[in-house]
C-alpha positions in Angstrom: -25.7 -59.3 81.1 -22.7 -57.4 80.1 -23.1 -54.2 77.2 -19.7 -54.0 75.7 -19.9 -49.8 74.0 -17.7 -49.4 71.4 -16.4 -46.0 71.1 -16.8 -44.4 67.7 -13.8 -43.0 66.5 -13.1 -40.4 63.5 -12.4 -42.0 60.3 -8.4 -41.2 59.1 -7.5 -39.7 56.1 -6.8 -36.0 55.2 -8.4 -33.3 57.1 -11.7 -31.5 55.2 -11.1 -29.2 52.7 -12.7 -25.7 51.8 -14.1 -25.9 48.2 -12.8 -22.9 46.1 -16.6 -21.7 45.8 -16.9 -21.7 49.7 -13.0 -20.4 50.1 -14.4 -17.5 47.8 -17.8 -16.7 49.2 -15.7 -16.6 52.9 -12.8 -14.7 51.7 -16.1 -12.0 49.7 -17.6 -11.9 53.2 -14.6 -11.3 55.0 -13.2 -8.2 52.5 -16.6 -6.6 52.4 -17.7 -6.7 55.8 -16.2 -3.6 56.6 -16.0 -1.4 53.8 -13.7 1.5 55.1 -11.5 -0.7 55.7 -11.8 -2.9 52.4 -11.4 1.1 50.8 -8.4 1.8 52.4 -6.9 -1.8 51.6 -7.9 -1.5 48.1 -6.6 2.6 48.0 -3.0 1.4 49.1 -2.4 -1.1 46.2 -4.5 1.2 43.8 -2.6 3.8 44.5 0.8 2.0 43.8 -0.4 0.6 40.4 -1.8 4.2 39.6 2.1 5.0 40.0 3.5 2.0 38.5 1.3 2.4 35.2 1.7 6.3 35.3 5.3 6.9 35.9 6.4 3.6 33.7 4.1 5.6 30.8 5.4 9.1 31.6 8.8 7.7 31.5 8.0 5.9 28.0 6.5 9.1 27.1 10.1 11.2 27.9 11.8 8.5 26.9 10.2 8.7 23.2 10.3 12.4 22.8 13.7 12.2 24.2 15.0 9.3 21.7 12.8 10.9 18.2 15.0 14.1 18.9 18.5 12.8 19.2 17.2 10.7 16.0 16.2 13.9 14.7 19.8 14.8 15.5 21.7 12.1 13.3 21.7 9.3 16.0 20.3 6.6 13.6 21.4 8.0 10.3 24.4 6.9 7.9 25.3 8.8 5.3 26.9 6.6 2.4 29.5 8.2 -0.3 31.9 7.3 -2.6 35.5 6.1 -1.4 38.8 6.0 -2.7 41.0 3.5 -3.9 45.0 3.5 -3.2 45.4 6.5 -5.8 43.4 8.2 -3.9 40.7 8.6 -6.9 36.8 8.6 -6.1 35.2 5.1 -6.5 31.6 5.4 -7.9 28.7 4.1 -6.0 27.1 1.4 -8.3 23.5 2.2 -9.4 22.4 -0.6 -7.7 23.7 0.6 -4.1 20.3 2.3 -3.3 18.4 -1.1 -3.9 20.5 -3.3 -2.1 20.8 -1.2 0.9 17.4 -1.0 1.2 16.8 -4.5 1.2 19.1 -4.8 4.6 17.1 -6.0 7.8 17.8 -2.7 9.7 17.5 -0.3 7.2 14.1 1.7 7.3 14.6 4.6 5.2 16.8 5.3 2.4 17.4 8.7 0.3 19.4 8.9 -2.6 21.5 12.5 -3.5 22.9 12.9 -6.9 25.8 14.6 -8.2 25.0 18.2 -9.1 26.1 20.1 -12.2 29.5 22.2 -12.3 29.5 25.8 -12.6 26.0 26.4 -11.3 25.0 30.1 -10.7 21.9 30.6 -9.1 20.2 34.5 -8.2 17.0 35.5 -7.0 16.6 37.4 -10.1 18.2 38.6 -13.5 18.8 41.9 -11.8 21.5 40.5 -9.7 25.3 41.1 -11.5 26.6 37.3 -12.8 29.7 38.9 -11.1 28.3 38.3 -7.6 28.6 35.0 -5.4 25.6 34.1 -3.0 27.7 31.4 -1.9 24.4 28.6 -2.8 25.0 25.2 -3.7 22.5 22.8 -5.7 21.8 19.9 -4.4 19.9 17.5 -6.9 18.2 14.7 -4.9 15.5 11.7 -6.1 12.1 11.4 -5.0 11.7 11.6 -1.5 14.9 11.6 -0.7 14.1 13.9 2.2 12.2 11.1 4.2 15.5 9.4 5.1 17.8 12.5 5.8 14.2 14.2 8.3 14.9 17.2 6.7 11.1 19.1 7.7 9.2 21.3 4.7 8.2 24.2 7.1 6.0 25.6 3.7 4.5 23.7 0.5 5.9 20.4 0.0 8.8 18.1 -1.7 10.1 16.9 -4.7 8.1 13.3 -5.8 8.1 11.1 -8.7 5.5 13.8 -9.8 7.2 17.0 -9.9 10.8 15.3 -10.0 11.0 16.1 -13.8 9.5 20.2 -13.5 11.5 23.4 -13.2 11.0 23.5 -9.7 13.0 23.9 -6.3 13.3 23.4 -2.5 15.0 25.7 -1.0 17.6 25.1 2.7 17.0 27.8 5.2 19.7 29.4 4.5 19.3 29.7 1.3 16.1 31.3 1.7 17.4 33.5 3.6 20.2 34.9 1.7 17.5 34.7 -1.7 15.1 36.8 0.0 12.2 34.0 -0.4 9.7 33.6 2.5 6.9 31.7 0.9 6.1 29.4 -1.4 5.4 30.4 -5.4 7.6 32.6 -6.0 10.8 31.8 -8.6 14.4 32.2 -8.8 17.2 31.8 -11.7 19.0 28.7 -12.1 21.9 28.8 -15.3 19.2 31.7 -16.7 16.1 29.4 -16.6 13.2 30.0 -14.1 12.6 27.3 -11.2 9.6 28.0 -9.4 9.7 27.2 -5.4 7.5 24.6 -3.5 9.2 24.3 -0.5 11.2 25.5 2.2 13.4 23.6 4.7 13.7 23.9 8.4 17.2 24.1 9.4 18.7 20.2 9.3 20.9 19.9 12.1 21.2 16.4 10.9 22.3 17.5 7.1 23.8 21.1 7.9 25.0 21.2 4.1 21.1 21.3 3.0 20.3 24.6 5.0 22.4 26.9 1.9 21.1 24.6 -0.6 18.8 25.3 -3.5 17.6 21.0 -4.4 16.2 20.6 -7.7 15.0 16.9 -8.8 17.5 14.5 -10.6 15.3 14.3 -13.9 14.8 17.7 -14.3 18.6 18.3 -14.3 19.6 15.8 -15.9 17.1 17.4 -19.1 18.7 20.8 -18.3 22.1 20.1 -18.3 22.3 17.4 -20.9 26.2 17.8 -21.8 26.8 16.3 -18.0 23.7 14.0 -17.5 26.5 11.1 -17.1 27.8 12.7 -14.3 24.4 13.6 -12.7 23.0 10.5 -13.1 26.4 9.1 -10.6 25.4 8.8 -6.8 26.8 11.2 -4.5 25.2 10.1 -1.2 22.8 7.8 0.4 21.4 8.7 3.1 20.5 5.8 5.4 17.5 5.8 8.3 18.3 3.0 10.1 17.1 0.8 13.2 19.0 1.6 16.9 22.0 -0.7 16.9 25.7 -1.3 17.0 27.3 2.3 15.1 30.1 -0.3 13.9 28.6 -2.9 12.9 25.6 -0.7 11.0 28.9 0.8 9.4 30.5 -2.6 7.9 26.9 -3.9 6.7 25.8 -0.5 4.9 29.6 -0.6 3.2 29.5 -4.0 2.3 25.7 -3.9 0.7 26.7 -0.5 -1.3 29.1 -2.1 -3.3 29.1 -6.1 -3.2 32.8 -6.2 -4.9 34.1 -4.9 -1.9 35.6 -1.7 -3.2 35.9 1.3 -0.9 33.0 2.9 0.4 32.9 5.5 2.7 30.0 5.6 5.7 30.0 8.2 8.2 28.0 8.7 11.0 27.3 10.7 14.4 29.2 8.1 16.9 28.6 9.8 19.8 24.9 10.5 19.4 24.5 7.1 18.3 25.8 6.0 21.5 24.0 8.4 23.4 21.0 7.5 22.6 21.7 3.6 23.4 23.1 4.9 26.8 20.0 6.6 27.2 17.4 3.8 26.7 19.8 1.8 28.5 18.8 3.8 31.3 15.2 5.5 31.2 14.6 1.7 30.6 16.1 0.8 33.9 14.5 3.7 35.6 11.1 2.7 34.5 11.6 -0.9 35.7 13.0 0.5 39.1 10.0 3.0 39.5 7.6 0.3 39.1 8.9 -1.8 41.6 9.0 0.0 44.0 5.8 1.4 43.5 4.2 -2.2 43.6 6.6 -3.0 46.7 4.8 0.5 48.6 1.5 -0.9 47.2 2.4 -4.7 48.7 3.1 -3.0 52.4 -0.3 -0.8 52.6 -2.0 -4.5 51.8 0.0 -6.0 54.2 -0.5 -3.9 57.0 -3.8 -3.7 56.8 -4.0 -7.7 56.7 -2.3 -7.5 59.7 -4.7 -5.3 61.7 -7.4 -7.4 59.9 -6.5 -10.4 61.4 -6.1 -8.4 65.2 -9.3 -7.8 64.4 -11.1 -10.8 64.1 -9.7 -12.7 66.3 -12.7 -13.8 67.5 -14.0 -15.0 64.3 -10.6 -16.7 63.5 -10.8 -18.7 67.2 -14.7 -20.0 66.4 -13.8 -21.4 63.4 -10.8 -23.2 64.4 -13.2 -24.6 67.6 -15.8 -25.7 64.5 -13.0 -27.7 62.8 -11.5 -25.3 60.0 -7.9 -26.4 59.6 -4.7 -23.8 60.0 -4.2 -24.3 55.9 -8.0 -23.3 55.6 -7.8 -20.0 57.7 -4.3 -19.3 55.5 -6.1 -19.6 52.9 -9.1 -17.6 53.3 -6.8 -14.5 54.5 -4.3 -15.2 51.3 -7.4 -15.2 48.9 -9.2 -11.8 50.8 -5.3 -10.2 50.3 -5.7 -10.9 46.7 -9.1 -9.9 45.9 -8.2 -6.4 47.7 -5.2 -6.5 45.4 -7.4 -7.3 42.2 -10.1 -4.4 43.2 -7.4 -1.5 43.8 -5.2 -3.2 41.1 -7.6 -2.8 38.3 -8.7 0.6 39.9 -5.0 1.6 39.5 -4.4 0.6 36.0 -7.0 2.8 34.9 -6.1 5.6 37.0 -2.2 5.6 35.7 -3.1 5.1 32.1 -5.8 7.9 32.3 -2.8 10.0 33.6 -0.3 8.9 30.9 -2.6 10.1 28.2 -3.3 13.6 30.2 0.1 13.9 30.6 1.2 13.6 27.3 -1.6 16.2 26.1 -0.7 18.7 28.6 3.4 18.0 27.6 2.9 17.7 23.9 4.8 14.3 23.3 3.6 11.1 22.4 1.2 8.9 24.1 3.6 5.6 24.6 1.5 3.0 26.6 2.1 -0.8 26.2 -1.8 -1.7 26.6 -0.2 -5.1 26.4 1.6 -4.3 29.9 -1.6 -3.6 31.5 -3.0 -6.9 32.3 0.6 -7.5 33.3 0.7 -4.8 36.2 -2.7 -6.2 37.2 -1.6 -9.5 37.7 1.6 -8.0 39.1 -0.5 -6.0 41.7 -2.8 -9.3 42.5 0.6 -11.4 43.0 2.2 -8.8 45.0 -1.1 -8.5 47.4 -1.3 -12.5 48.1 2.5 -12.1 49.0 2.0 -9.6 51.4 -0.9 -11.6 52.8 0.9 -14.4 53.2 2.6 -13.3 56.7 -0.5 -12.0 58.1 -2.4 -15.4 56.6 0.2 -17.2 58.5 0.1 -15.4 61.8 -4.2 -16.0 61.9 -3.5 -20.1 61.2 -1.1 -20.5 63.9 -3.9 -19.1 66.9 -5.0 -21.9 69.2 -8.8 -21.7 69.2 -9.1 -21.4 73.0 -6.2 -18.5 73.0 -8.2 -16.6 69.9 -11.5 -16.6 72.3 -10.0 -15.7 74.7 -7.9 -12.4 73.2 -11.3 -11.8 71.7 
């Protein structure tokens, strides 16, 4: 009798593969089984978010202190005046300029300046000869009208709807000075009538005709000068806050919304500082995106080099497995997977270390705290990408070990 044996073979189809709870618990094993090393992993990518989050905020930080001065400066402010037509005679602002201008997409601030009386004479007291020139100006100006220009009340406060129609004053620096006035309550002379002072102004660098001003509010001269309340009640500047943009194009559209019938209007502004301050967030922008590459790039070697001694390491480990049946693309990814859980640890380590050092930072230097919380899940992910990149070399080198050669290294 005969006893034909059939030899069994393997069914065909595609190779087993490692279910994602399995790939994880292997990949968990594998990153925790030595935890200096797992530290040290973890460290190097921590250490370049840390410096990614930190330098990107400290540079947001300079960058904001840097850009509020040169706004401080004049670089986003227009100052809109009457022009002149061909006869070379001044073309009123229409009452409605203020409005209008306002109402313009990149306008945030807008402060209106009135035309003052003729023949003003202004002295700290009645003491003072008529016969003697201070060389003051008054300035009449409309409720917080000093917003737009960032002219900043070092004492008391400014003129509001509240106060606008009082006998009182703000007074430049200069004028201060040359009055004699170094705090708030006391009173100087105005056309013989008494104006009591509630503020005093820095000096404006951005408005340098303020600083020897004395500014009373628009309703209050117009009631004490009532044989030229026509002419006060004209517009003798707008001063205009607006967004970062084109200095050109800002120009045309602030000209055009001040008077709609297209007569002359005159808009100056600081070119150069405007386009200084472009150039410069041009830049620190590009600096903060060059930093933080190359801080996640450093961050990316540390986890790849230690992959790399991680897979010299377990050699032994990698060779059994293959001789049990786990496929290359299995061992790949098991070593990809560890690369990015090390990345995930030290990236969400980093992100709080950096943004703690942002905010400390910005106490110690006294500027504002700028940190894009929405950029920090970003430079985690960032971090977790970067580390399953650099583990993908090391990854590879582990899947290509023949089982037998693996054993016998080991």
């Amino acid at each position: 009798m005969t006893v034909t044996t059939r030899t069994e073979r393997p069914p065909k189809g595609r190779p087993p593969t490692t279910r994602f709870a399995d790939l994880m618990h292997t990949a968990w094993i594998g990153a925790t089984g030595r935890m200096s090393r797992t530290v040290l992993a973890a460290l190097g990518i921590a250490l370049g978010v840390a410096a990614y989050v930190a330098l990107s905020g400290i540079a947001a930080s300079n960058q904001a202190a840097l850009l509020a001065r040169l706004d401080s400066l004049g670089a986003n402010l227009q100052v809109v005046s009457p022009g002149r037509d061909a006869a070379q005679q001044p073309v009123p602002l229409p009452a409605y300029a203020p409005e209008t201008i306002a109402r313009q997409p990149q306008v945030e601030r807008v402060g209106v300046f009135d035309t003052a009386p003729e023949n003003v004479r202004i002295f700290k007291n009645e003491f003072v000869p008529k016969s003697n020139g201070n060389a003051l100006t008054l300035t009449v100006m409309r409720p917080d009208a000093l917003d737009a220009v960032g002219a900043r009340v070092v004492q008391g406060h400014g003129i509001d709807e509240h106060n606008q129609h009082l006998p009182v004053a703000i007074l430049g620096s200069e004028a201060a000075y040359r009055l004699g006035v170094t705090t708030v309550g006391d009173r100087i002379l105005i056309d013989d009538a008494w104006y009591g002072i509630v503020g005093i102004l820095a000096p404006a660098p951005q408005a340098q005709n303020l600083d020897p001003s004395v500014i009373i509010g628009s309703t209050q001269a117009k009631a004490s000068h009532p044989d030229q309340a026509e002419t006060i009640g004209q517009i003798s500047a707008i001063y205009v806050r607006t967004r970062p943009g084109d200095t050109e194009t800002l120009r045309r559209m602030l000209a055009h919304a001040a008077n709609l019938t297209g007569a002359n209007v005159s808009v100056n502004a600081s070119v150069d500082l405007s386009e200084a301050r472009n150039t410069t967030d041009d830049s620190l922008n590009t600096l903060g995106l060059m930093i933080g590459a190359i801080a996640l790039a450093v961050g990316g070697m540390s986890i790849a080099n230690m992959m790399i001694v991680t897979v010299m390491e377990r050699r032994g480990e990698i060779g059994l497995r293959r001789a049990l049946g786990a496929t290359p693309s299995a061992i790949r990814m098991q070593f990809v997977t560890e690369a990015a859980m090390l990345s995930a640890f030290g990236g969400l380590a980093g992100t709080m270390l950096g943004a703690g050092t942002v905010f400390g930072f910005a106490v110690w230097a006294g500027q504002p705290t700028v940190l894009d919380w929405g950029t920090l899940p970003a430079a985690w992910g960032a971090a977790v990408l970067v580390g399953a990149l650099a583990g993908i070399y090391p990854a590879s080198r582990a899947a290509r070990l023949a089982p037998t050669a693996a054993l016998r290294g080991e």
